[in-house]
N, CA, C and O of each residue as an XYZ file, in Angstrom:
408
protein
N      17.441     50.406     -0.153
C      16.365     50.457      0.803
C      15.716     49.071      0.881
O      15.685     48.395     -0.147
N      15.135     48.538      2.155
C      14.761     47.239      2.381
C      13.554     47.527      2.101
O      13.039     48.636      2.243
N      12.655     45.825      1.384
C      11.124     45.912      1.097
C      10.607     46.425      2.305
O       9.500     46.962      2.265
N      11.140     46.361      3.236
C       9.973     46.603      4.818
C      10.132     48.109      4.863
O       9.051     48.656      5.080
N      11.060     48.875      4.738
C      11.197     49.888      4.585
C      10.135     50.943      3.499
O       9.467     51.964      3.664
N      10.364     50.263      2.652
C       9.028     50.523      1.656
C       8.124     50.768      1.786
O       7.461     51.804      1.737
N       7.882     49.187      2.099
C       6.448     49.144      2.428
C       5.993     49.870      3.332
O       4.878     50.315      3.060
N       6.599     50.321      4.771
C       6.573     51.170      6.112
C       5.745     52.605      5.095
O       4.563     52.945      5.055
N       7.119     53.240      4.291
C       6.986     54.008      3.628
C       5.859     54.749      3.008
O       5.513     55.920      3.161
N       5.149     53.383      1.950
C       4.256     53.636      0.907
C       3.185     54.058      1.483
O       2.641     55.154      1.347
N       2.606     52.390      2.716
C       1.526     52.567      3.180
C       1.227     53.324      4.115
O       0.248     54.063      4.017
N       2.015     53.301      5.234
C       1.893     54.544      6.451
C       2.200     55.682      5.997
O       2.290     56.326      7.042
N       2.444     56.443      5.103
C       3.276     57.650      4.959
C       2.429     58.993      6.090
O       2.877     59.880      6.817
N       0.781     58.435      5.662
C      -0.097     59.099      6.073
C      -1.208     58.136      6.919
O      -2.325     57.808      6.518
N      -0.824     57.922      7.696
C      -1.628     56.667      8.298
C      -0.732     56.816     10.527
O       0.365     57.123     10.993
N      -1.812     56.464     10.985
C      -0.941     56.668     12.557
C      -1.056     55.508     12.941
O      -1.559     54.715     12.145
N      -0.779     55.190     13.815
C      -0.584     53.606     14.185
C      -0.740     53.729     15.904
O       0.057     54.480     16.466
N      -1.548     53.148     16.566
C      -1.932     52.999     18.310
C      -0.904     52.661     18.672
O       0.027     52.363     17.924
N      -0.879     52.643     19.933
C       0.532     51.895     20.870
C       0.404     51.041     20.718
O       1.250     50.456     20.042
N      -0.821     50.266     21.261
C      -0.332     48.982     20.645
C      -0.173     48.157     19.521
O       0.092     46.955     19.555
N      -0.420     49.149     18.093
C       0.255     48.808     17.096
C       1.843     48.691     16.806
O       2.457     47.788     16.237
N       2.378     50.083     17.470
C       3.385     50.086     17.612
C       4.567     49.490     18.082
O       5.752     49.464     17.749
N       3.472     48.763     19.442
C       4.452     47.984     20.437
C       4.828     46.233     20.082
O       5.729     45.436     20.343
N       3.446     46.246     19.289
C       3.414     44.633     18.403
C       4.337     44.703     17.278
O       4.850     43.694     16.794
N       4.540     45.819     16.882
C       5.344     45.484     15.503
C       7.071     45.788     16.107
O       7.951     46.078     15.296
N       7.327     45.684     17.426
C       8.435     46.264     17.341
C       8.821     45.111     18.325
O      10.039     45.038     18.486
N       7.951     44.019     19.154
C       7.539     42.771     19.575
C       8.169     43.457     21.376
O       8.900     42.778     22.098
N       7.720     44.721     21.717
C       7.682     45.007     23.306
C       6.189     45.447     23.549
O       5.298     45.865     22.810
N       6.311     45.128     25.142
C       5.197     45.365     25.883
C       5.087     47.285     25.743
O       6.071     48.022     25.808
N       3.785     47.708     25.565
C       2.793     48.833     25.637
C       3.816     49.454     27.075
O       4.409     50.529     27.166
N       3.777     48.955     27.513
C       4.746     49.539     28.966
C       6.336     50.022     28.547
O       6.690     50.970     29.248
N       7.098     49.699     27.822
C       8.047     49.736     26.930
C       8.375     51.312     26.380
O       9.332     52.051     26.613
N       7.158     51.499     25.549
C       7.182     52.436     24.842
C       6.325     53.584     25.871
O       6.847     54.690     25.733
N       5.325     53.610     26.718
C       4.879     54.101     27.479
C       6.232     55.206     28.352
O       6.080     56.419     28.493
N       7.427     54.466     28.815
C       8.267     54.972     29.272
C       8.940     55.614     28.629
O       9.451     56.649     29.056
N       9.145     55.084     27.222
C      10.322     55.996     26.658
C       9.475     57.276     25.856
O      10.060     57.984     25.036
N       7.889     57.491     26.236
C       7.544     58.620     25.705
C       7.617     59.640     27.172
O       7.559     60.859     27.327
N       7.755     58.618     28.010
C       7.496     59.711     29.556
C       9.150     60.357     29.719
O       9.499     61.216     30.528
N       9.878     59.770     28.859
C      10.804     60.159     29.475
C      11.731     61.372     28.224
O      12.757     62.050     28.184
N      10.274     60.956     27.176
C      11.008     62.602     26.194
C      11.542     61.581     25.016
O      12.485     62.139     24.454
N      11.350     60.627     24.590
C      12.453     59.975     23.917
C      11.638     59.838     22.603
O      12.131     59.598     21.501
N      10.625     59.981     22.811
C       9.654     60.251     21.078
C       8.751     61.525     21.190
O       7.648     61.701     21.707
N       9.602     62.343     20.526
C       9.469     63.707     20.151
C       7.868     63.861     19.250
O       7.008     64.723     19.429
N       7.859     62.967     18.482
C       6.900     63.027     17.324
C       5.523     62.257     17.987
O       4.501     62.323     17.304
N       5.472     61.686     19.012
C       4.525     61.041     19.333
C       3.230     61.910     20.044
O       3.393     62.819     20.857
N       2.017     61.459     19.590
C       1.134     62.586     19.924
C      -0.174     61.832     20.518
O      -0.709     60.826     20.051
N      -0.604     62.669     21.815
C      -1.468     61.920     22.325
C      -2.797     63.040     22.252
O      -2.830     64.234     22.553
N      -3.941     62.061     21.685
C      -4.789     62.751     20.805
C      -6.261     62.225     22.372
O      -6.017     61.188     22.988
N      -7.265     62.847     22.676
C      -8.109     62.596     23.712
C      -7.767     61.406     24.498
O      -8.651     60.617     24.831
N      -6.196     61.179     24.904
C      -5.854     60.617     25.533
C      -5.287     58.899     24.707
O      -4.712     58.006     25.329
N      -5.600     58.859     23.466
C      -4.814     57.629     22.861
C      -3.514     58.286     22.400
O      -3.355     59.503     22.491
N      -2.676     57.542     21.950
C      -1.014     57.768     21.986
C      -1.409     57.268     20.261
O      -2.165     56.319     20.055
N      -0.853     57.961     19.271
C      -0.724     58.022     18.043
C       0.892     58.122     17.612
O       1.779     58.840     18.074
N       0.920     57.270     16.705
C       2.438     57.604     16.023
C       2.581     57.612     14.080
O       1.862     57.127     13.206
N       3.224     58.013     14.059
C       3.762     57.785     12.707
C       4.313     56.756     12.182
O       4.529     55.717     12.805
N       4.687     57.012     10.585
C       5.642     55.879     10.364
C       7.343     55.662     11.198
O       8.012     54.751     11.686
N       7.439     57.153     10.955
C       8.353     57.859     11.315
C       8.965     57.464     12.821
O      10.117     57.156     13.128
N       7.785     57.585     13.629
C       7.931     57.088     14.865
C       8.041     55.618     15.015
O       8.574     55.022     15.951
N       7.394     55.049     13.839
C       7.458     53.262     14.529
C       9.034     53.052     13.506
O       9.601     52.053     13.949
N       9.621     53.496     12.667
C      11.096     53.389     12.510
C      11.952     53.487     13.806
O      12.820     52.657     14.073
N      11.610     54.704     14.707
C      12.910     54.849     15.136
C      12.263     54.063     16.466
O      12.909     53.084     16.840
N      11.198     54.355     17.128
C      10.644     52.609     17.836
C      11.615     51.563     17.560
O      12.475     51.242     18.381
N      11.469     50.930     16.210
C      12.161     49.668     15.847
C      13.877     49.874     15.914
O      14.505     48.852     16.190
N      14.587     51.007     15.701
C      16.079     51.174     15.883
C      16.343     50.916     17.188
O      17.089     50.038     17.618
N      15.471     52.004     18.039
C      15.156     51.916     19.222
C      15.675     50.910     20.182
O      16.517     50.928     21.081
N      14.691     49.826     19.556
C      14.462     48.823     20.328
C      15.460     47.874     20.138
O      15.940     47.176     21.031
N      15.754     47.858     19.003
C      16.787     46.569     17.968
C      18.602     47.602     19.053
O      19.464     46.803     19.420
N      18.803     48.709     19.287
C      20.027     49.506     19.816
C      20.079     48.930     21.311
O      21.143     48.494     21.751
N      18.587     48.939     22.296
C      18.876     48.651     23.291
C      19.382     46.899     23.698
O      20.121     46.424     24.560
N      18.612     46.352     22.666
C      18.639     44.248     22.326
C      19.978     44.022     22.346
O      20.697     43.546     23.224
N      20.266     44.527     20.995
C      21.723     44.192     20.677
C      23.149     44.882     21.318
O      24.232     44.418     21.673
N      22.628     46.065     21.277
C      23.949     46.312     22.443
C      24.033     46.789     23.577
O      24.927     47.547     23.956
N      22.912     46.306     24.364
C      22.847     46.531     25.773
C      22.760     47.990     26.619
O      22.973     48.306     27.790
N      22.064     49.171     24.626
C      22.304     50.415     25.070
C      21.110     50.924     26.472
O      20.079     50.385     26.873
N      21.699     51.943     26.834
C      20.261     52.710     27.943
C      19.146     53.118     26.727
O      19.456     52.990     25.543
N      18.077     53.524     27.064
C      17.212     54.110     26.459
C      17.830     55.366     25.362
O      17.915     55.341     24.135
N      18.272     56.614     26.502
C      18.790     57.517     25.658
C      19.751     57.322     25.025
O      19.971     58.152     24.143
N      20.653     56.262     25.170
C      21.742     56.342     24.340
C      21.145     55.372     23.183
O      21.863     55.472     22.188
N      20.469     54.803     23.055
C      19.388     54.679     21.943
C      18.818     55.659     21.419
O      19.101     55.838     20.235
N      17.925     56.548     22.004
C      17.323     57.378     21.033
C      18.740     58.284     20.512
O      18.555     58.642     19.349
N      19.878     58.677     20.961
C      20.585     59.254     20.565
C      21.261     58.595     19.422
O      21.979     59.236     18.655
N      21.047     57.355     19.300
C      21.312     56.784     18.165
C      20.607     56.724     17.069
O      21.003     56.671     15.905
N      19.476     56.736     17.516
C      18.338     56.909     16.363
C      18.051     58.122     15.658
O      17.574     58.350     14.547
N      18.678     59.204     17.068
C      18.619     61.003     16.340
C      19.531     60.741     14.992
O      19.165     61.196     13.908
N      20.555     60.096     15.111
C      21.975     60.500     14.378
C      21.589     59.374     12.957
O      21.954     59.684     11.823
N      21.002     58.384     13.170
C      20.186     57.295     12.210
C      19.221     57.628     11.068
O      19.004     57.188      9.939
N      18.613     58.847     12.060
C      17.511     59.441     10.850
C      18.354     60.734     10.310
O      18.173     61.028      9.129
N      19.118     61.406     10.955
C      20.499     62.174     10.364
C      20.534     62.225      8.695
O      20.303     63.009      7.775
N      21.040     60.676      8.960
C      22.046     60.492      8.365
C      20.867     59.749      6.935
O      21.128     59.933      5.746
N      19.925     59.134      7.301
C      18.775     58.924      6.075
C      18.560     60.524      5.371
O      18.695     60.723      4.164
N      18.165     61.713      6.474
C      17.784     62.562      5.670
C      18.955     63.312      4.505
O      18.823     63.785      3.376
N      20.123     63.132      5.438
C      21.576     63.250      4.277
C      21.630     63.015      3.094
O      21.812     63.728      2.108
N      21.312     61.029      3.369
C      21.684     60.321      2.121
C      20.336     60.840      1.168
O      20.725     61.063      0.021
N      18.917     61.080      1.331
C      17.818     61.306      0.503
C      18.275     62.651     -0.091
O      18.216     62.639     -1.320
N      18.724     63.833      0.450
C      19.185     64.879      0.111
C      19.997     64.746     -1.131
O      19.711     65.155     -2.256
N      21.228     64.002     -0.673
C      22.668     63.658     -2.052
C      21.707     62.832     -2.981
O      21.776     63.199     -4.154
N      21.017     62.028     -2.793
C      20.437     61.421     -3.697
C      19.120     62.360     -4.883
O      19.108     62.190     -6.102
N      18.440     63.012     -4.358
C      17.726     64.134     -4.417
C      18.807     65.277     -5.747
O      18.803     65.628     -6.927
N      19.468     65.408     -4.659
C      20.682     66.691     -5.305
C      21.525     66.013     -6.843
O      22.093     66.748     -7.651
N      21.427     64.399     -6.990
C      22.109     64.107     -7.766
C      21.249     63.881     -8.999
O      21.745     63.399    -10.017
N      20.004     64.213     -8.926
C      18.770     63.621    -10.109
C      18.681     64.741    -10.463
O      18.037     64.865    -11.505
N      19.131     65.814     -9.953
C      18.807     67.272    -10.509
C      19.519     67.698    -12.113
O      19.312     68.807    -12.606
C-alpha cells in the first residue's frame, strides 16, 4: 500500500471532503466532477442542503477516475467501470489478507 494511500486512509476514514476539495486534490475543475455525479458515476456522493460531500472512498475512485480518463483516453463510464472493478479487486485482496491472519 502507498504512503498516500494511508494517509487518505488514516485521516479521512471519517472525515468528508467539499467538491472543491475533491476537485483540487485530483487537479480538475469543480465542473469535472459536477458531471460525472450528474451522470450517476459517483454512487457514494451525497449532497447534504445542497453542498456535494464525499468520502475518502469517493476521492480514491475520483483520483482512478481521473488518472483512467488522462492516461488512456477512457470515456467517463468506461472509467468509472474501471474503478467499479479497482475497488473489486482492493476489497478481494483486504479479504485474502484478512482471511490469512486468521
Amino acid at each position: 500500500m502507498r504512503d498516500e494511500e494511508i494517509l487518505i486512509g488514516s485521516l479521512m476514514e471519517n472525515s468528508w471532503l467539499t467538491l472543491e476539495q475533491v476537485a483540487a486534490a485530483c487537479i480538475v475543475e469543480p465542473t469535472w466532477l459536477l458531471r460525472h455525479i450528474e451522470e450517476g458515476l459517483f454512487p457514494h456522493a451525497e449532497s447534504v442542503a445542497g453542498v456535494w460531500c464525499f468520502s475518502s472512498t469517493s476521492l480514491r475512485r475520483a483520483r482512478r477516475m481521473r488518472q483512467l480518463e488522462r492516461d488512456f483516453d477512457a470515456v467517463p463510464e468506461l472509467a468509472a467501470l474501471m474503478a467499479d472493478l479497482l475497488e473489486e479487486l482492493d476489497d478481494l485482496r483486504a479479504r485474502v489478507e484478512e482471511s490469512g491472519s486468521r
